[in-house]
N, C-alpha and C positions, 0 to 999 in steps of 0.2 A: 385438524382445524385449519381452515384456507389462511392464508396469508393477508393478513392487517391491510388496507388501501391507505398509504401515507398521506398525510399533506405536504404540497410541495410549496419551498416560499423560494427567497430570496434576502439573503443580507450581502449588502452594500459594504466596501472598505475603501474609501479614498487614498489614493498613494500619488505621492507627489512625481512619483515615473514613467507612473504607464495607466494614468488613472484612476477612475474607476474602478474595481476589483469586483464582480458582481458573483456571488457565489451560490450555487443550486444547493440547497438543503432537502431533504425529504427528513421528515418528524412523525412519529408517532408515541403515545402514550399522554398521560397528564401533564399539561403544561406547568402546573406547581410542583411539579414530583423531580427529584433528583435526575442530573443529566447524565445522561451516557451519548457521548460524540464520539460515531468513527470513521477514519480516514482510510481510503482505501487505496492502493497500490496500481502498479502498471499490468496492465491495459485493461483498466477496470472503471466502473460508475459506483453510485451509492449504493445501487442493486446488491452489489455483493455481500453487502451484509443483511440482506434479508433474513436471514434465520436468528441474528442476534435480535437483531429488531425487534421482531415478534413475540422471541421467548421475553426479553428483558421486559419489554413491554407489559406484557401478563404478569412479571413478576412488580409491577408496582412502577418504574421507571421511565422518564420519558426517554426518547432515543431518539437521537440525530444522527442522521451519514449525508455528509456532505460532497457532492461532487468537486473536486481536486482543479485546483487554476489547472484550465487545459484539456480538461473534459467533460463530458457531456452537455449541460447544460448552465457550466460555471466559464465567467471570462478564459479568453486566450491569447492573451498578449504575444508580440509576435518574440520579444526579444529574451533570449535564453538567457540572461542576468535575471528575467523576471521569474525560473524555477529554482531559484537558490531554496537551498532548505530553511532558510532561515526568512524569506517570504511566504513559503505554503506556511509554515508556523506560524507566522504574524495570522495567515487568512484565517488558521483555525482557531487563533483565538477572538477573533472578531467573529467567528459563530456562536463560541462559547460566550461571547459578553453581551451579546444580542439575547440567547437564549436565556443564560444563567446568570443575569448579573450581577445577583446577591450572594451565590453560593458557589464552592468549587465543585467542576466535574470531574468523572472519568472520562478519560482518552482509550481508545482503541485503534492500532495501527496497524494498516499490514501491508507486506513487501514496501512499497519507498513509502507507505503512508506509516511504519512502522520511525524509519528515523524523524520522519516530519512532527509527529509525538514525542519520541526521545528531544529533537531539539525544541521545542514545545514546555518539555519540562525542565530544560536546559533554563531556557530564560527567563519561564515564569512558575516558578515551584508552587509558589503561594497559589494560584489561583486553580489548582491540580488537588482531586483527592487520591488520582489514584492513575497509573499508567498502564497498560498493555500491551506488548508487543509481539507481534505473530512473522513468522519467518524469517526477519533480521536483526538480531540481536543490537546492541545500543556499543559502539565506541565512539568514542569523543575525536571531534574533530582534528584534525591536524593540519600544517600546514603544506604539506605537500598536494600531489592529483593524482587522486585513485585511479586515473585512466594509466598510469605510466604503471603502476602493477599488473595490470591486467595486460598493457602491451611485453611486458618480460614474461610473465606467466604464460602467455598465446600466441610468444611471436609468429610464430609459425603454425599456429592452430585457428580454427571459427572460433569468436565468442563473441555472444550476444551485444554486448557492450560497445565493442570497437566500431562492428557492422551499422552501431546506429549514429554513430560522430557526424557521418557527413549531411550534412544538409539536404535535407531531400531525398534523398534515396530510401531510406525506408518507408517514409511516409508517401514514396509511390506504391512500392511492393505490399503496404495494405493494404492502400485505399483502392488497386485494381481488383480484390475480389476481399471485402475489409470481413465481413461472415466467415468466411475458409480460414483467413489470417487468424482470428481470434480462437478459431474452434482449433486448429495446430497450435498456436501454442500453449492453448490453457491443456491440449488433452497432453502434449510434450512434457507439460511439466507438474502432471496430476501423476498418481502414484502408478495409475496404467500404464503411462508412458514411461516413467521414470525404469519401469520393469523391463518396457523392449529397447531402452538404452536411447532413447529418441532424442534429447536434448543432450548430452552429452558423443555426439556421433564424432569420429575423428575425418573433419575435413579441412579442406585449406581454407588459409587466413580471407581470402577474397571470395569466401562462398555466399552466395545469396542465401538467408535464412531461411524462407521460407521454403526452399525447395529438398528441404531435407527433411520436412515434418509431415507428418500424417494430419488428413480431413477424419476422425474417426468416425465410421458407420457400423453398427450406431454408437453416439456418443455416450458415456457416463450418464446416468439420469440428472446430476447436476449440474450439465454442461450441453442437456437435451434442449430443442428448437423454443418449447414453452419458456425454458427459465432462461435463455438467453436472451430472448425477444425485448425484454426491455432494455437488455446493454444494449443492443444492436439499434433498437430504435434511438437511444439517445445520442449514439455517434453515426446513425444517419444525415447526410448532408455536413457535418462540421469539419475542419480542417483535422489535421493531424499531427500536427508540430507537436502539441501541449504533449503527447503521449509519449517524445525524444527527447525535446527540450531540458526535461530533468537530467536524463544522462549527460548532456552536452554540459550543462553546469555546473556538473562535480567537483572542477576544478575549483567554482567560485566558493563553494563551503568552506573554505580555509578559514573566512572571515569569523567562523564560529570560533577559532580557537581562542582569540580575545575576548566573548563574549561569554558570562555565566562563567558556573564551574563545572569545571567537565564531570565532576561525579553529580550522579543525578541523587537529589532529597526525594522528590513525592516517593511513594511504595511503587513499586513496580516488579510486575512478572514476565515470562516470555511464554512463550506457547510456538510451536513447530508440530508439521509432519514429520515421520520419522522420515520417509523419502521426499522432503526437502530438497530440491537442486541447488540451493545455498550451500547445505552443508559438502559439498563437493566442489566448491569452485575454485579453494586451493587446494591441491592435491595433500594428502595425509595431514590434514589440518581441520576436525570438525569445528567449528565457529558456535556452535550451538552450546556446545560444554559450559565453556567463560561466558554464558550469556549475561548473569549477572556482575561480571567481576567491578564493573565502575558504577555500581546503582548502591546507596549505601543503605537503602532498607528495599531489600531486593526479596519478595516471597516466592522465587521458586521459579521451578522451569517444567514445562508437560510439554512432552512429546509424544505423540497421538498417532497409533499402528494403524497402518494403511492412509495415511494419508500424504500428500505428494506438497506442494506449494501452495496450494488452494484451499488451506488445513479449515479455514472455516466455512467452506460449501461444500469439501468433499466430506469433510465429518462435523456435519453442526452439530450432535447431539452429544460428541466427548469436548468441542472446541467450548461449548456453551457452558457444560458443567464444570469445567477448568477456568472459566471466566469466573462465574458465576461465585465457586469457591475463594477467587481472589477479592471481588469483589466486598463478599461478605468480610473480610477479613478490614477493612479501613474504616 
């Protein structure tokens, strides 16, 4: 069956900071029908959840993926206070109240759109039937900066994180060939890559990222010129800050520690690829195990063979019936 043509709208959040908040939604299914919202991850659009979409859709459900303050075709504030996690949360539930404002929905998050759900259901339980999260499991904030682990864990090694601190700098080394950049590192870190060791390669601390990773020819079929062509169109022409600016902010989540309670109420499950490059990023430490240990009605963990970080496009058809199971269960 060809893929659903969404509607695409627009909800609006006033913020006393930085604005207007304009956020790109695409919608498909029965506008009275039960919602399903998902938020998707770096360096990604709403496209990425095309295969939920569709299935969920057929299955009776409306479905929202909203483009992420910072990409596509949602605002992009310039200033890195505005990627707190506990801002993309605020946005998402101004989609959820625009959409569903009688009823709670399900969340669906993956890689940073996976905490942006976790704190989501942090602050607002009630308005949640139900959470999901793919590739990063949920701990509760603290107040230290997750950059200062990552700088003892790599002093002397590449890692992703560090390379994107500085201002500017990676947001040139996209946007000079921003096609190549995306198809390296989504094939880096799909289970392909994950096999020829590509994202974890041992180089120095000052290595440019992009020059370690493979253009693959040809690509995975979920990561082929057709199904990319809509990312690529919608960060055609727009800046690139929004897609660093989260990392830059890490620091700022602290703020979460005060707010809510760090064990999360709604139901919540997790879902991964088993070659996930998460579960590798502290050495002899899988993070995937404990994924439920702070969720107090927590149903469960699936971890999906042969899939890499990309667990809901390289395998929609096990990610979907692993949803789909949890789903039934609220």
């Amino acid at each position: 069956m060809p893929p659903s043509t969404p509607q695409i709208s627009t909800v609006s959040r006033p913020t006393d900071e930085y604005g207007t908040i304009d956020l790109q939604v695409a919608t498909i299914g029965d506008a009275l029908a039960p919602l399903i919202l998902c938020v998707h991850g770096w360096p990604e659009v709403w496209h990425s959840w095309r295969f939920q979409m569709d299935y969920f859709a057929q299955r009776g459900y409306r479905v929202a993926a909203l483009d992420v303050r910072g990409y596509g075709g949602s605002s992009k504030p310039a200033q890195v206070e505005a990627y707190r996690l506990r801002e993309l949360a605020l946005d998402v539930m101004a989609v959820a109240d625009e959409l569903s404002p009688q009823a709670p929905v399900v969340l669906l998050g993956h890689d940073w759109g996976a905490p942006v759900v976790w704190t989501a259901a942090r602050l607002f339980p009630s308005r949640l039937r139900g959470v999901a999260g793919m590739s990063v499991p949920y701990r509760p904030a603290t107040d230290g900066d997750p950059m200062e682990l990552w700088d003892l864990l790599y002093a002397d090694r590449f890692f992703y994180m560090r390379y994107f601190q500085p201002a500017g700098v990676p947001e040139a080394a996209f946007s000079a060939d921003l096609g190549a950049a995306l198809r390296k590192v989504y094939f880096a870190a799909c289970a392909d890559g994950v096999a020829e060791g590509l994202w974890f390669q041992d180089l120095p601390a000052d290595h440019a990222m992009l020059d370690g990773l493979v253009d693959p020819d040809p690509a995975p079929d979920w990561m082929s010129p057709e199904a990319l062509a809509p990312t690529l169109a919608a960060f055609e022409g727009q800046p690139l800050h929004g897609l660093f600016n989260r990392y830059r902010a890490q620091k700022l989540d602290a703020e979460l520690a005060s707010l809510g309670s760090p064990i999360l109420t709604p139901p919540t499950c997790f879902i991964g690829g088993v070659d996930d490059i998460v579960r590798s990023f502290v050495e002899g430490v899988d993070v995937f195990a404990s994924a439920g240990e702070f969720c107090a009605d927590f149903r469960g963990i699936t971890l999906i063979d042969g899939a890499g970080h990309w667990v809901q496009q390289e395998k929609p058809n096990e990610t979907n019936a692993a949803l789909d199971a949890f789903i039934r269960t609220l």
